[in-house]
Each structure stands twice: as C-alpha cells, then as structure tokens.
C-alpha positions in Angstrom: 48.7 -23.7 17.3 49.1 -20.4 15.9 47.9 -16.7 17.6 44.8 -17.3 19.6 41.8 -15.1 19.2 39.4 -14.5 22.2 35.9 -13.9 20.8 34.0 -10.9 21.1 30.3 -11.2 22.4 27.9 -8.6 21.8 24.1 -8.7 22.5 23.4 -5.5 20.0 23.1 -4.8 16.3 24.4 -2.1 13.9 22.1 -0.6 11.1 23.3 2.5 9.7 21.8 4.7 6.5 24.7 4.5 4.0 22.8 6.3 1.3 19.4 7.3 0.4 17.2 9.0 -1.9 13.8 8.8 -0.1 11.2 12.0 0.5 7.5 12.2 1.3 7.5 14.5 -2.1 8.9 11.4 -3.9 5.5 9.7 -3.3 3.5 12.9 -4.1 5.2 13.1 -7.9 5.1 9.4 -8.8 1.2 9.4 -7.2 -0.5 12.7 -9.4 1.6 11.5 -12.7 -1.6 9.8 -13.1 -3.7 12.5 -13.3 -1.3 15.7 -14.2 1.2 13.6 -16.5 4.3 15.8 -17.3 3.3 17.8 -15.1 4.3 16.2 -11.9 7.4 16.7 -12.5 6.9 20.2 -10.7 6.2 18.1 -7.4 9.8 16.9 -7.2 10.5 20.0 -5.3 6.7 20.7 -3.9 6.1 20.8 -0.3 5.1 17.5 1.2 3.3 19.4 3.9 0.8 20.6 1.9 0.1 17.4 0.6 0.1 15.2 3.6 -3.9 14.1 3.0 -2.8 12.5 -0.4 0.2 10.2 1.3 -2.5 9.3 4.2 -5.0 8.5 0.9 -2.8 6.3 -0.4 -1.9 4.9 2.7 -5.2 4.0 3.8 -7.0 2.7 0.6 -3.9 1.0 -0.1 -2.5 2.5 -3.5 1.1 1.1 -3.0 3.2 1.7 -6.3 4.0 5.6 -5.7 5.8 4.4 -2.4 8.3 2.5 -4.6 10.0 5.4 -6.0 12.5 6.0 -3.6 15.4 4.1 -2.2 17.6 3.4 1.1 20.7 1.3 1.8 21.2 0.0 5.1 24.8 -1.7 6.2 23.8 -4.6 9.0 25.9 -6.3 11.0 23.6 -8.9 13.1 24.2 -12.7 14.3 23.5 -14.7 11.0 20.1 -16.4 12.3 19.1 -12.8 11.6 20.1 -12.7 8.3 18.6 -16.1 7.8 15.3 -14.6 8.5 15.7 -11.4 6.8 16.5 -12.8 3.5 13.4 -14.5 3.3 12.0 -11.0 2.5 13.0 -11.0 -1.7 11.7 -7.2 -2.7 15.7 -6.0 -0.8 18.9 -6.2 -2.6 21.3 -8.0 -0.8 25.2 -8.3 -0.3 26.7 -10.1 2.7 30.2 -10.9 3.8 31.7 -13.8 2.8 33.5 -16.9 4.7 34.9 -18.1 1.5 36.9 -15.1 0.2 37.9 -13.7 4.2 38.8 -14.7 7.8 35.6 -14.1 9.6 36.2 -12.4 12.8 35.2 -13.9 16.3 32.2 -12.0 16.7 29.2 -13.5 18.6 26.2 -13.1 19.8 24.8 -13.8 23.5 21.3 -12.8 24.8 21.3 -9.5 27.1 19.8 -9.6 30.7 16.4 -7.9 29.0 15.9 -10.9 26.5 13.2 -13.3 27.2 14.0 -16.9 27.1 11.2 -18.6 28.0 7.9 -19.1 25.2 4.8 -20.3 26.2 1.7 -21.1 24.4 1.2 -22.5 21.0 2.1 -21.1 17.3 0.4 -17.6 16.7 -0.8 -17.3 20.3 2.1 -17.5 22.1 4.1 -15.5 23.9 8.0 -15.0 25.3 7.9 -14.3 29.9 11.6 -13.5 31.6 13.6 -16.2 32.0 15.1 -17.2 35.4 18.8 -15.9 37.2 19.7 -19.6 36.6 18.6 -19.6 33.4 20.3 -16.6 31.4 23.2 -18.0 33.6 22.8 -21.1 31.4 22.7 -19.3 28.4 25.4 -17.1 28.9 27.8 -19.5 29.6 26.8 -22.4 27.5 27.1 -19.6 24.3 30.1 -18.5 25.2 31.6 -21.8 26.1 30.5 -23.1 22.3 31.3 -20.1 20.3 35.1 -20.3 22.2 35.3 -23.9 21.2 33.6 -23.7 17.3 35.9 -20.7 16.8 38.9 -22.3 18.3 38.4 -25.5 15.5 37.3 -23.1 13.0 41.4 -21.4 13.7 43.1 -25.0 13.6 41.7 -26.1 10.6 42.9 -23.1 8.6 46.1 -23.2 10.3 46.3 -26.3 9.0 45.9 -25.1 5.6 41.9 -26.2 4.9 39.8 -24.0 2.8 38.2 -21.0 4.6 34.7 -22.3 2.7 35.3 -25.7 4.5 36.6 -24.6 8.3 33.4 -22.5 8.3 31.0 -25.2 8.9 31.7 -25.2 12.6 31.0 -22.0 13.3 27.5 -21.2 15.0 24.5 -19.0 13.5 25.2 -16.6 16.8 28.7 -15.2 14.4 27.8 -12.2 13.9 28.1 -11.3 9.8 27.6 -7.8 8.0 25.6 -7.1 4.6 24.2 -4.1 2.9 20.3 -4.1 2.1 18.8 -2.0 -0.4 15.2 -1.4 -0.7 12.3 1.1 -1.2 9.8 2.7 1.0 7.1 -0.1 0.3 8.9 -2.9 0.5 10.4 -1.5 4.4 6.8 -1.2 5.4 6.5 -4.8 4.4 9.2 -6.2 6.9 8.1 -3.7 9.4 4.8 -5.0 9.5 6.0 -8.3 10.0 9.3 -7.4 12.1 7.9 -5.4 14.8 4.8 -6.2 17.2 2.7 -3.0 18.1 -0.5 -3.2 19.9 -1.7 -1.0 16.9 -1.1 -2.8 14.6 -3.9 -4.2 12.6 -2.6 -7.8 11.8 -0.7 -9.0 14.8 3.2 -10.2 14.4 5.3 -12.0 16.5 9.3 -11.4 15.2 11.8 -12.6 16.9 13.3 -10.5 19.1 16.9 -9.8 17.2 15.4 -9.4 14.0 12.9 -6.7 15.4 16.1 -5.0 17.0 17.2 -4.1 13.4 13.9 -3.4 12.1 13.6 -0.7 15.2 16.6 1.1 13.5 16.0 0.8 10.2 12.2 2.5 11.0 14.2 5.0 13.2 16.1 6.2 10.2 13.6 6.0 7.9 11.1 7.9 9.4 13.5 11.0 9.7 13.7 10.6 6.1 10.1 10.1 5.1 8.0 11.8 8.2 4.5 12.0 6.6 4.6 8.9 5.1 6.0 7.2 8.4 3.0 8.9 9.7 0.6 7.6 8.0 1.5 3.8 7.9 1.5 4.1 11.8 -2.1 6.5 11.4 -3.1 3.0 9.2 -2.6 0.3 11.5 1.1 -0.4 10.1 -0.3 -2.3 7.3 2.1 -2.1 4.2 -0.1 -0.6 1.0 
C-alpha cells in the first residue's frame, strides 16, 4: 500500500458568486421594451427604486420572461446526493468535477448535531423530529467508518494501476464534489421555491435538508444582487413567475 489518506468530513457546503450580471434595472429594461421599444434601452442605467411597483407587477401576475435577462454563476461544492438532486432542475448550466480525468480528494459528508434524522408521516405530509444521542452516534460513526473503508479500496485499486473511472464506483454519494452552476433570475426562483420550506410560502415544499443549505446561500447572494426583485418573490408567496 502506498501513502494513506485520512478523509476529511465536513457537515457544511460552499456556494460562492464567481460572476454575475444581475440588477433589478435588468428586469425594468427587458419588461417596458414592450411598450417603449428602443427606448428602453435608457433603463439600463435608470433607477430601480423608482420602479419597484412594476418588478412587484410582474411578480405578482406572473409575467416571467423579463426576469431572464440577467445571469449568475455559482461554484458548489456539496456531497454528490446534492448534486443528484440539483441537476434535475435543466434551466442551469452545469459543469462538475470529474472522477475520470482526476484523483478525487477524501472529502465526505456526515450529518451535524442540528440535522434531523428521524421522518415521520407519509409523502407530502411528513415531517423530519431530532433524532436520539444514540442515534446521530450511529450515524456518525457508521459514515465515517464506510467512507474510511470505500476510500481506502477506492486508493488500492488505483495503486494498483485500475482506471480512475473504474475505482470510483466504491465511493459513497456523501464524497463531497464541486461544479459551477449558471442560471438566471427566473430560473433561481424556480429551485428556491422548491428548495426551501417557508411558512409563507404559497405552495408548500419539503427539500431535503442539504440541498436547501445551498439554496440558503445562493438566495443570500442573490438578493444582495437583485434587492427589489428578491422583494417581491418573498412579498408573492415565493412562487417563481
């Protein structure tokens, strides 16, 4: 056996803003090109203040297509049952890490003291209660026990010259994997409506916990970009227009 590596567990995410070209006066420009044509083009630097009524307008009665005029990148890093999940929402552009080209470090995900571990109840009415001492005792170390032993195989067989796309197999969905997500200001108010549960919400959602970690940041970072139209998706029961 080569070096050994002792993993790494982390019960956290990362979501940073690596670039963006998002403003409330984006929506204001793409919305009145309807009715002022060329014109609009003087909104680009017009004061969204003045115009917060329109965003809540188009907010409320739904007119979604001016909130696609802008853009953000996010860089993730999340356990890969995250990504699995986020994925599934097509209107971002996507680029993850790969296992066949690189080593993938021993990075893993382990549920923190606050997670709840226990659901109750049946599909769309139930709900996750605090687990037991003895149970996020169970957790804790049966994670770490498998992640140590997957990543451990996962070393041999490359050490023993197999394919990095094959030795991945073993490795758990808790590996923690990194990507870059691109998308606009409509489709984030999508997967926020379905990534987060609010009591003010108008449709009820119930994400599963790590995925609405990163959704948390991501609306964090967005809504310091785009404060009036943040405003008025949470003013509209957080229902994407």
């Amino acid at each position: 056996m080569g070096e050994a590596f002792e993993p790494e567990f982390r019960n956290d995410v990362t979501v940073e803003l690596i670039k963006s070209a998002a403003s409330d006066a984006d929506v204001l420009w793409a919305a009145r090109v309807s009715t002022k044509g060329e014109s609009s083009l003087a909104e680009v630097e017009a004061d969204p203040e003045r115009s917060k009524g329109l965003i809540n307008y188009l907010m409320r009665d739904r007119h979604g297509t001016p909130f696609e005029h802008s853009s953000m990148t996010f860089y993730v890093q999340a356990p890969i049952f995250v990504f699995r999940e986020f994925m599934r929402h097509r209107t971002f552009s996507y680029n993850e890490e790969s296992g066949r080209y690189r080593r993938l470090e021993p990075v893993f995900y382990v549920p923190g003291p606050e997670r709840r571990l226990v659901q109750e109840g049946r599909p769309g009415k139930y709900v996750f209660v605090e687990g037991t001492p003895e149970q996020h005792k169970l957790v804790t170390e049966a994670t770490k026990d498998s992640c140590r032993r997957a990543y451990a195989a996962y070393t041999e067989m490359l050490e023993a010259g197999v394919a990095r796309e094959v030795a991945r197999g073993v490795l758990p969905v808790a590996l923690y994997s990194s990507m870059y997500a691109t998308c606009n200001a409509r489709a984030l108010m999508n997967f926020l409506s379905l990534r987060t549960k609010r009591e003010d919400s108008t449709f009820p959602s119930f994400p599963q916990r790590e995925i609405e970690m990163v959704a948390e940041r991501m609306e964090e970072q967005w809504a310091a970009l785009m404060p009036l139209t943040h405003a008025a998706f949470e003013a509209n029961g957080r229902v994407c227009p």
